[in-house]
TISESE-383848 format. One line per 2 residues: for each residue y, z, x of N, C-alpha, C. Coordinates in steps of 0.02 Angstrom, whole numbers. Layout:
! residues N
Y:Z:X:Y:Z:X:Y:Z:X | ...
! end
This chain:
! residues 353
-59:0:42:0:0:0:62:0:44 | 127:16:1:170:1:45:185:-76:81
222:-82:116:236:-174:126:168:-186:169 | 143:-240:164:61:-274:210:124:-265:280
61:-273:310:78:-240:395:117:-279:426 | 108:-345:414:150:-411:425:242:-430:396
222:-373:363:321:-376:319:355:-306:361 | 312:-278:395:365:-208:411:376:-196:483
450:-163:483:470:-146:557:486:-110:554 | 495:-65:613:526:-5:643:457:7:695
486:94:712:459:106:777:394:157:758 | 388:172:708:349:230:684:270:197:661
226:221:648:151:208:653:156:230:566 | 136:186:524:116:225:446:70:257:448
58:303:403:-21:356:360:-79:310:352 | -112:332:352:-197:290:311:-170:255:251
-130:289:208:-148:232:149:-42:216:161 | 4:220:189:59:185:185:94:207:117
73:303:108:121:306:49:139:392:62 | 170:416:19:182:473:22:134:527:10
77:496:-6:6:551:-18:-32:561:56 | -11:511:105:-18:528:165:-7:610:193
30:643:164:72:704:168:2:746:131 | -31:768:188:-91:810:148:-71:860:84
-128:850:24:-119:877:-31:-55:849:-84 | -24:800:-77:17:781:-118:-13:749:-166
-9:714:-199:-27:695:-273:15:642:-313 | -18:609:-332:63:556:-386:13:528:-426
33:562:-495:8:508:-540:44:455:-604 | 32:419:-622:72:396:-665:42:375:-774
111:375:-819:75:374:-861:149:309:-893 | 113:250:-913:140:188:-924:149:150:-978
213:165:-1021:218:128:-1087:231:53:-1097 | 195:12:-1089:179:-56:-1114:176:-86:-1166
233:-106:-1206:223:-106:-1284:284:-151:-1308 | 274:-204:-1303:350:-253:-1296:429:-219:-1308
456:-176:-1354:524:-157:-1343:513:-106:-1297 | 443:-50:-1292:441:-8:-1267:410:-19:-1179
477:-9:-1136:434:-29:-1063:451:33:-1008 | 443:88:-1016:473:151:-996:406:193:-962
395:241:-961:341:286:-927:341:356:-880 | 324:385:-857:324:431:-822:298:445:-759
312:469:-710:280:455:-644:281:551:-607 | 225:567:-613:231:637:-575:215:645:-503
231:691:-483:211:717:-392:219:787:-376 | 146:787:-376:151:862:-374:116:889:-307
175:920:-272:194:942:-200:119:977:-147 | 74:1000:-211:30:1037:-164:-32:1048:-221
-98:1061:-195:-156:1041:-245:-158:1132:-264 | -108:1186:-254:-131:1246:-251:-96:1291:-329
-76:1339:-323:-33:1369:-345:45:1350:-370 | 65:1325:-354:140:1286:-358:186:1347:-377
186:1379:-409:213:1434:-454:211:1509:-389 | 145:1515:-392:133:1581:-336:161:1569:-258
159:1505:-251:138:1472:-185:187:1416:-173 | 259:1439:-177:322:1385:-165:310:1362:-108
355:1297:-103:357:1256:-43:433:1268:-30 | 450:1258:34:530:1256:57:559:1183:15
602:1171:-36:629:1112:-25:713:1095:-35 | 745:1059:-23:823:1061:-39:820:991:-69
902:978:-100:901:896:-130:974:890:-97 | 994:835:-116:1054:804:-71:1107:759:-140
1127:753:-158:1168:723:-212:1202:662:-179 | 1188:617:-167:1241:544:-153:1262:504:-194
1259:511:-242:1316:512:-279:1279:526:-355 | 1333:561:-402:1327:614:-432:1302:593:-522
1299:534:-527:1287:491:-582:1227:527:-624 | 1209:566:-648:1120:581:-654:1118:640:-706
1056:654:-754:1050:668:-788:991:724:-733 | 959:752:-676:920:783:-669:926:861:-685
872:875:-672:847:974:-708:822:980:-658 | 858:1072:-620:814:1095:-588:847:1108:-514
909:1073:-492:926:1052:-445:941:1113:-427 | 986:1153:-471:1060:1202:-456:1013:1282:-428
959:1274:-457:921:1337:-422:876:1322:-362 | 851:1251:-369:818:1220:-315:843:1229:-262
917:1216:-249:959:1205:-173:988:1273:-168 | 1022:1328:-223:1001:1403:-238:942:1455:-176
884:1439:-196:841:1473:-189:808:1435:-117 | 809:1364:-123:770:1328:-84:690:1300:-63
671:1345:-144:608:1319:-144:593:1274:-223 | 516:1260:-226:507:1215:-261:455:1233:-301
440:1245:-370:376:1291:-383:363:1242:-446 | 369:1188:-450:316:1143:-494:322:1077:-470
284:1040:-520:274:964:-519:355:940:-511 | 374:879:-503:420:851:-489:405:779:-532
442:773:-585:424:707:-637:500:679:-657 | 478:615:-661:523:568:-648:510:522:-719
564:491:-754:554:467:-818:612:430:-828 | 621:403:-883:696:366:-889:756:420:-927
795:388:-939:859:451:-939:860:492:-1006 | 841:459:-1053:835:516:-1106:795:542:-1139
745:549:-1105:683:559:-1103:650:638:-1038 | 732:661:-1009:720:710:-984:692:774:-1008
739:790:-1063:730:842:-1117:651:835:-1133 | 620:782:-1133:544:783:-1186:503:805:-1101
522:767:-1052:474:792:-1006:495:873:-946 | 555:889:-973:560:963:-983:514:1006:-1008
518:987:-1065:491:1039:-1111:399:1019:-1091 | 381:974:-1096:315:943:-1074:294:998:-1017
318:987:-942:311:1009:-890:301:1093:-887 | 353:1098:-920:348:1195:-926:296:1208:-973
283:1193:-1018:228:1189:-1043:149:1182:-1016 | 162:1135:-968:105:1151:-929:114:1205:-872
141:1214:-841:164:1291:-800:147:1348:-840 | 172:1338:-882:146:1401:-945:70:1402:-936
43:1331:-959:-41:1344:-965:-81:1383:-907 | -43:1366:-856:-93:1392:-780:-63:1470:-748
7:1481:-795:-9:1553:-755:27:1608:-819 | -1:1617:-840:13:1677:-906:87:1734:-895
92:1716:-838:137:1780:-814:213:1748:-806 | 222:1691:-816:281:1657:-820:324:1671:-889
371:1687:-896:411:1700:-940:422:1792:-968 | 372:1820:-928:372:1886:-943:379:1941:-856
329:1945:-840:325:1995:-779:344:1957:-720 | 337:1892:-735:365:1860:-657:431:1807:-673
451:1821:-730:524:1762:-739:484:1716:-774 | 561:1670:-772:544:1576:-814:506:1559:-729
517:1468:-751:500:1438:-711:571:1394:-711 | 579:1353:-638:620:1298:-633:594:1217:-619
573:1216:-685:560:1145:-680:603:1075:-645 | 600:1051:-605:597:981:-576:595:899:-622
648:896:-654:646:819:-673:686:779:-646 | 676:726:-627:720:688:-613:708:585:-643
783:559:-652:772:507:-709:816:447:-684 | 795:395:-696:852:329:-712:844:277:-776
913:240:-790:917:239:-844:883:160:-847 | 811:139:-898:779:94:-906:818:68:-975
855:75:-981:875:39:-1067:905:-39:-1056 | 910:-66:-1012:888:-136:-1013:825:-163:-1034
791:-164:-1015:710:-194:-1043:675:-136:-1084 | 690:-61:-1110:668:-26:-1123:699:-16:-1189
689:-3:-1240:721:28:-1312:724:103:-1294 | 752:123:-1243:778:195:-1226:797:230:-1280
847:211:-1335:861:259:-1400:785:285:-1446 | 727:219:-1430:691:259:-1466:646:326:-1459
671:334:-1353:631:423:-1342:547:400:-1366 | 532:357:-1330:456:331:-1337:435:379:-1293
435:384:-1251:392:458:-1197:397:521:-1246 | 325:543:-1241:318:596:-1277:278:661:-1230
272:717:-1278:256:770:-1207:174:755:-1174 | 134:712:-1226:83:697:-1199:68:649:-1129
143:612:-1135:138:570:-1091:135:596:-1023 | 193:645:-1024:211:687:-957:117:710:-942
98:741:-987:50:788:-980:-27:760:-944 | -30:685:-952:-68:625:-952:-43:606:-870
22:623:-844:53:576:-765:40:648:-734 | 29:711:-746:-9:762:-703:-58:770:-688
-101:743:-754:-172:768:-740:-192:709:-722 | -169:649:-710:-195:592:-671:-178:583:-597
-132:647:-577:-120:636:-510:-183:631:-462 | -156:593:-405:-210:581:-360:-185:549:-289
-228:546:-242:-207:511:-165:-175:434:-179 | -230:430:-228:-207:340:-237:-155:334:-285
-119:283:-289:-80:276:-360:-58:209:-324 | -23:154:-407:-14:114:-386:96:103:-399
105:73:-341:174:53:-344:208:-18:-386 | 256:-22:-392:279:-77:-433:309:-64:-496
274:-96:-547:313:-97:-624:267:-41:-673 | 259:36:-655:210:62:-686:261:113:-689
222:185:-715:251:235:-733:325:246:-750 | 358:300:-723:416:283:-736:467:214:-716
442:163:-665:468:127:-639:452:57:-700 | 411:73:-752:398:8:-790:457:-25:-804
516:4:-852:566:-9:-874:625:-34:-813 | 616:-15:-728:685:-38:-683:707:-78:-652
779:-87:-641:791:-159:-599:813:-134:-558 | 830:-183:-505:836:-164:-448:881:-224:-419
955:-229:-403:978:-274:-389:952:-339:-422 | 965:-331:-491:949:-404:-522:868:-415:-518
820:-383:-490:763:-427:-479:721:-333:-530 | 649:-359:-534:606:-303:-564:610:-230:-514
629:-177:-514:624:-125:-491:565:-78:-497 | 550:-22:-490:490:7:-512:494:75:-451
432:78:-444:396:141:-402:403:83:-313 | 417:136:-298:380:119:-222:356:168:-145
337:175:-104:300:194:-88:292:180:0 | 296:227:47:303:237:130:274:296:154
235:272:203:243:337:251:248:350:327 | 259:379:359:259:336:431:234:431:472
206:418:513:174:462:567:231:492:655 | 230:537:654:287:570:703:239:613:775
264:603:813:200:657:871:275:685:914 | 261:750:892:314:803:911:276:866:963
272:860:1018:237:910:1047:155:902:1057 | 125:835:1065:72:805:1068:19:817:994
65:844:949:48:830:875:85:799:816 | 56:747:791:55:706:736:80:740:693
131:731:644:154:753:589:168:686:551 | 164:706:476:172:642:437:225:658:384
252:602:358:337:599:313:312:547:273 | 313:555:186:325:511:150:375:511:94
374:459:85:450:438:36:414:403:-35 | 443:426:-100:435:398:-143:480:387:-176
489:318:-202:560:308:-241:560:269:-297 | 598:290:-345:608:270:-413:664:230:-425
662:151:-405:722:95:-396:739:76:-445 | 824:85:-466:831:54:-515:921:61:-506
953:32:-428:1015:16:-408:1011:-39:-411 | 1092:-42:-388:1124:-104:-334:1134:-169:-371
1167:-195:-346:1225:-259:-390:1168:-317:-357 | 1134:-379:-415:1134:-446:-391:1162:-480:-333
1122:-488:-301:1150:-543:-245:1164:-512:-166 | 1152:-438:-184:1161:-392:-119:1111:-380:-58
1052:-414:-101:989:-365:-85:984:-414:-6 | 965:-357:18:955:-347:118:881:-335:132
848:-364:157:776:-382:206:770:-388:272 | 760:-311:313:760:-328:364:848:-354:408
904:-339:353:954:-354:380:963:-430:365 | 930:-459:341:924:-543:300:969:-545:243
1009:-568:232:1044:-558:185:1026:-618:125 | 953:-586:93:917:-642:34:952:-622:-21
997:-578:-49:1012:-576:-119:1038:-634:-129 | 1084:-678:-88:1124:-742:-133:1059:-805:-122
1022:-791:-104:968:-859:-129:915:-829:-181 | 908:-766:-189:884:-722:-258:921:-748:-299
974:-732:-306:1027:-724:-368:1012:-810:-371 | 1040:-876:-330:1031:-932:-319:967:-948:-372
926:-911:-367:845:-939:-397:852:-924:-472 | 886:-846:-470:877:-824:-527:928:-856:-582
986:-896:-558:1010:-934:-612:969:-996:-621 | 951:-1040:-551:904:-1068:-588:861:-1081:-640
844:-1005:-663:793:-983:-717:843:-957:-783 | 909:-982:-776:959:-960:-806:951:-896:-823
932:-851:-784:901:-771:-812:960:-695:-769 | 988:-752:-725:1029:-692:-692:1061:-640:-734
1033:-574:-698:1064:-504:-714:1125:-493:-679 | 1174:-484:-711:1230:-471:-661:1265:-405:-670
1261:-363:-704:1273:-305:-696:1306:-267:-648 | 1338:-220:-647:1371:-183:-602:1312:-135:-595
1320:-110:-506:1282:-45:-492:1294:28:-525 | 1250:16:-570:1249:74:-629:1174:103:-646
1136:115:-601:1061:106:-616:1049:162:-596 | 1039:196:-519:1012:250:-508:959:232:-460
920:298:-421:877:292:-368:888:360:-368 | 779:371:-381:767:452:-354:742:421:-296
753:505:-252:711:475:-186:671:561:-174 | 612:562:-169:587:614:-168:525:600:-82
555:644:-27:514:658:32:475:723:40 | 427:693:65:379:765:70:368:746:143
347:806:194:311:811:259:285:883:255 | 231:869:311:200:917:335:225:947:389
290:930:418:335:973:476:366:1016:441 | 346:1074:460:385:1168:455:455:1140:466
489:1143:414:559:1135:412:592:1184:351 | 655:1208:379:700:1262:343:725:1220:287
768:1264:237:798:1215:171:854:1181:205 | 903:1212:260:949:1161:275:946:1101:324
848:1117:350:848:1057:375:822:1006:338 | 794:1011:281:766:983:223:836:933:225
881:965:202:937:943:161:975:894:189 | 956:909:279:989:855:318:946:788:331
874:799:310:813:734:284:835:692:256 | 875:725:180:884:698:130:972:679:143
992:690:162:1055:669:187:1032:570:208 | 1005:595:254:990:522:283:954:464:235
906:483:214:895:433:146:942:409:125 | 1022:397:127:1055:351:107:1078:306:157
1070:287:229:1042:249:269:995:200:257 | 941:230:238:878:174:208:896:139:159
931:159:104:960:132:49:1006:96:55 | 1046:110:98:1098:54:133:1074:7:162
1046:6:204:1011:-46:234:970:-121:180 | 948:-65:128:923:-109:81:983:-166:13
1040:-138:50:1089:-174:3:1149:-131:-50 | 1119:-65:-45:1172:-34:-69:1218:-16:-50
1265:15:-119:1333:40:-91:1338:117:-113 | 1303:99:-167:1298:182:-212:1373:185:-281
1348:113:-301:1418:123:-358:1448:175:-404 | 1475:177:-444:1520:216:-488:1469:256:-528
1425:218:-560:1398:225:-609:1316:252:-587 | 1289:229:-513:1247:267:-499:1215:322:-481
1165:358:-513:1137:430:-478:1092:400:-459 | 1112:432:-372:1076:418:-306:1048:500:-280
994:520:-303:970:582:-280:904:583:-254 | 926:615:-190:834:636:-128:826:697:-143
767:715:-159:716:779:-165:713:789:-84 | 701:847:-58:662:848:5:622:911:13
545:903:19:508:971:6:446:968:85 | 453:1015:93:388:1026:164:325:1051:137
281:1052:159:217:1073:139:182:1142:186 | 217:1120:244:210:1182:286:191:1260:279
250:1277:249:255:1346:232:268:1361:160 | 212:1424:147:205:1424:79:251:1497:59
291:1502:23:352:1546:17:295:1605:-57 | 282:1652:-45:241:1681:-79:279:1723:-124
260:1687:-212:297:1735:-267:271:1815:-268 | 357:1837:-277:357:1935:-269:295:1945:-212
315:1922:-158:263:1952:-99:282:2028:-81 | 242:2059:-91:231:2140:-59:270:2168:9
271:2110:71:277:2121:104:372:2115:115 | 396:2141:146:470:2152:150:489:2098:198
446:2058:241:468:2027:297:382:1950:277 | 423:1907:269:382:1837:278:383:1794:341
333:1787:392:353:1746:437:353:1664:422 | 395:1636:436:401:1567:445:409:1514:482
376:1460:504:384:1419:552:415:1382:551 | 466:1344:600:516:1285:594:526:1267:630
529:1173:633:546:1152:696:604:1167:729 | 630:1149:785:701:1167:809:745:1099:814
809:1112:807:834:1073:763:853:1012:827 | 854:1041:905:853:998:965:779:940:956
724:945:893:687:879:892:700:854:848 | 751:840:806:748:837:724:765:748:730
796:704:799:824:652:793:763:601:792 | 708:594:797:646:552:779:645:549:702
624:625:687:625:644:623:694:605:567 | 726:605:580:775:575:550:800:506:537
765:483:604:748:404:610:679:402:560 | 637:431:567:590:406:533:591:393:456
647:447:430:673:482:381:686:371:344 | 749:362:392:777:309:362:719:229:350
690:229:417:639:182:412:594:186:355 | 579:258:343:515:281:276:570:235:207
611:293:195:638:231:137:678:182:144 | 684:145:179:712:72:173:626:53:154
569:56:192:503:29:170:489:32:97 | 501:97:65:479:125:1:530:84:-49
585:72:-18:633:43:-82:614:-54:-86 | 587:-62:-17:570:-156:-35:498:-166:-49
451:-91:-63:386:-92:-62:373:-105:-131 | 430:-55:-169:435:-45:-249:457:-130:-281
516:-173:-238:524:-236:-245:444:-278:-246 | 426:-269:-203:363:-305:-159:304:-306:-212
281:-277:-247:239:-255:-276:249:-253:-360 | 309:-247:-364:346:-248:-449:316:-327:-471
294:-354:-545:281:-392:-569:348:-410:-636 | 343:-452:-641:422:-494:-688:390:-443:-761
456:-426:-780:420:-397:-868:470:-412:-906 | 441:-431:-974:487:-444:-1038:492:-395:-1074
553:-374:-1107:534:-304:-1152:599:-312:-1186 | 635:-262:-1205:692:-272:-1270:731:-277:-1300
726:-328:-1342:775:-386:-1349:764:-454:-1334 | 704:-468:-1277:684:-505:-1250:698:-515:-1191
755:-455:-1160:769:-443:-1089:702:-462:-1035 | 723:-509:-994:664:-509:-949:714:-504:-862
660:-463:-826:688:-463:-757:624:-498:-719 | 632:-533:-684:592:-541:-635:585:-521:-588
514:-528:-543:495:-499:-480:539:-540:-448 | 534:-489:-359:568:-522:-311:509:-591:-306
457:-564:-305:398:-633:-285:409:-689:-305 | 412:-704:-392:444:-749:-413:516:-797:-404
552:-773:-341:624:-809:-324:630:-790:-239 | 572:-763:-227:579:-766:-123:508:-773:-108
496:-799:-74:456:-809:-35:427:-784:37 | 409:-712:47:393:-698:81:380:-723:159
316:-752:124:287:-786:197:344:-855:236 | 383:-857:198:418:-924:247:502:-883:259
488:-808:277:539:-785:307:509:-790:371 | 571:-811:411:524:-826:476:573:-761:527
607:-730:501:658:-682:530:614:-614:540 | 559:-615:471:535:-559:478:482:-524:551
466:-481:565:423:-465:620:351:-484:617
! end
C-alpha cells in the first residue's frame, strides 16, 4: 500500500505494509456508505490493541488552520494524552459518531462516568457534501460501531470510509496511507501518517515538485467536469510512532505535517480545517496510578531532526497515496469527481524516481 515503490522518494526506508499500522498495535478500520446520493462513511484508528481508557498514550494536535468542526482537542493538548479510538467522518455527522464512540467506551469499562470520570472522545471530520447528501446525516451510530470493530493491520486506502465522499484539489480524495522506518541509536523506530484528503484549489496539485495540476485541471475540462472550487475542504492528519516522545514533542511532529501538505500543493485556504493528531505508542500514561511518581522515556530533542524529516516525507506520501488509489465516484446531484488515474498518467512521468 501506500505509493508502489516506483512512484516514491525521499531518504527513509517504509514499514512492511507502507501504512500507518506499521506502528505496532495500531489498527484502522473502515465503514463505507455507497448508495448513489449517499457517498460518506467512517474511518477509525485506534492507537493501541489494549486498554485505551486505563492505558493512555502521550498525544498532542497542532491546528493549521482553524476551519473544523473536531471533538476532543481542548483536553487532548490540556492533558496530553489520548484515551480512545480516534474516528474520522464527514462534518455533520460528528455529533452521531460522538455519541457512537462513547458509547462504546462505556461498553468496555463500567467505571467511566462514575468513579473514574467521563471520557474524551476523539473525532475528527471534513466536509463531503459535494458528492455526498450531507443534510441527510446518513452515518448512523452503527456505522461508527461497524469502523471499530473492523479495525485491523490491513485496511484499504482511496475512496472508502470516511474518505468515500472527498476531493482533493479537483480530482477524487479519500483515505491515504505512509510509513517510513528511522534508526536512532542502532534501533529502528517506525512513523505513520494517515490522512483524510479533502483540500486544495484545482490545478495546484504538486508531484514530486512536478507541477501536474494544470494538465489535471487541462484533462478535467476536457471531460467538461472541472471542479473549481475554492480551498474549502479540510485535511485530518493523524501520526502515530513508536519513538518515546513527550506531548511537546508530539506537537512539534505535527507542526511539520504542514510541509508535506505543502509540498503536495497546498496553501491551507480560508475555509480549510487543516488538523494533525500526533500520538506515541511508547509510553503508556496509567489511569489514577497509585504511584505518586511515573517514569517516562523520551527521546532528546538534539535527535528529533531525522524525525522531523521523516515526519514531512511520511505525509506528502500519505496525501498522493490517498490520490493514487482513490477511484472516480458519482453521487449527489449527479456530482462526479474523478480519480487522479483517470487524467495523469503515472507511468509516463519520466521526472519521477
Amino acid at each position: 500500500m501506500g505509493l508502489p515503490q516506483h512512484y516514491r522518494q525521499g531518504r527513509f526506508p517504509t514499514g512492511e505494509r507502507n501504512l500507518i499500522t506499521d506502528v505496532k498495535g495500531v489498527l484502522v478500520g473502515h465503514t463505507t456508505l455507497d448508495n448513489k446520493e449517499v457517498q460518506t462513511g467512517v474511518t477509525a484508528i485506534l492507537p493501541h490493541r489494549g486498554d485505551l481508557f486505563h492505558e493512555k498514550l502521550i498525544c498532542a494536535s497542532y491546528v493549521i488552520n482553524g476551519f473544523g468542526k473536531s471533538c476532543g482537542l481542548v483536553q487532548l493538548d490540556e492533558l496530553g494524552t489520548l484515551e480512545s479510538p480516534i474516528v474520522l467522518t464527514n462534518t455533520l455527522s460528528v455529533g452521531t459518531a460522538l455519541c457512537a464512540t462513547t458509547k462504546y467506551m462505556l461498553s468496555k469499562h463500567e467505571d467511566i462516568g462514575g468513579r473514574a470520570g467521563t471520557v474524551n472522545c476523539v473525532i475528527g471530520e471534513c466536509n463531503d457534501g459535494y458528492l455526498n447528501d450531507i443534510r441527510g446525516m446518513n452515518v448512523k451510530e452503527e456505522d461508527v460501531l461497524s469502523a471499530i470493530e473492523a479495525s485491523s493491520s490491513s485496511f484499504e486506502e482511496g475512496s472508502v470510509g470516511a474518505g468515500r465522499g472527498m476531493v482533493c484539489m479537483g480530482l477524487k480524495g479519500g483515505i491515504g496511507s505512509s510509513s517510513r522506518c528511522i534508526l536512532i541509536d542502532k534501533h529502528t523506530y517506525t512513523m505513520g501518517v494517515l490522512v483524510l484528503n479533502n483540500f486544495g484549489e484545482a490545478g495546484h496539485l504538486l508531484i514530486h515538485g512536478r507541477k501536474v495540476g494544470e494538465e489535471t485541471l487541462e484533462a478535467l475540462e476536457r471531460k467538461k467536469n472541472a471542479y473549481r472550487e475554492a480551498d474549502k475542504g479540510s485535511i485530518m492528519i493523524i501520526l502515530a510512532t513508536d519513538l518515546p516522545l513527550m506531548h511537546n514533542q508530539l506537537q512539534r511532529l505535527a507542526k511539520r505535517t504542514v510541509h508535506g501538505l505543502a509540498r503536495t500543493g497546498s496553501y491551507s485556504g480560508h475555509g480549510s480545517g487543516d488538523i494533525a493528531i500526533a500520538f506515541s505508542t511508547a509510553n503508556r500514561i496509567i489511569h489514577e496510578n497509585e504511584e505518586s511518581l511515573q517514569t517516562i522515556t523520551a527521546l532528546s530533542d538534539s535527535k528529533l531532526d531525522p524525525v522531523f524529516s521523516a515526519v514531512v516525507e511520511c505525509t506528502e506520501e500519505a496525501i498522493l497515496s490517498s490520490l493514487f488509489h482513490a477511484q472516480t465516484v458519482t453521487g449527489h446531484r449527479e456530482h462526479r469527481i474523478f480519480a487522479l488515474s483517470e487524467v495523469y498518467d503515472w507511468k509516463s512521468d519520466k521526472d519521477r524516481s
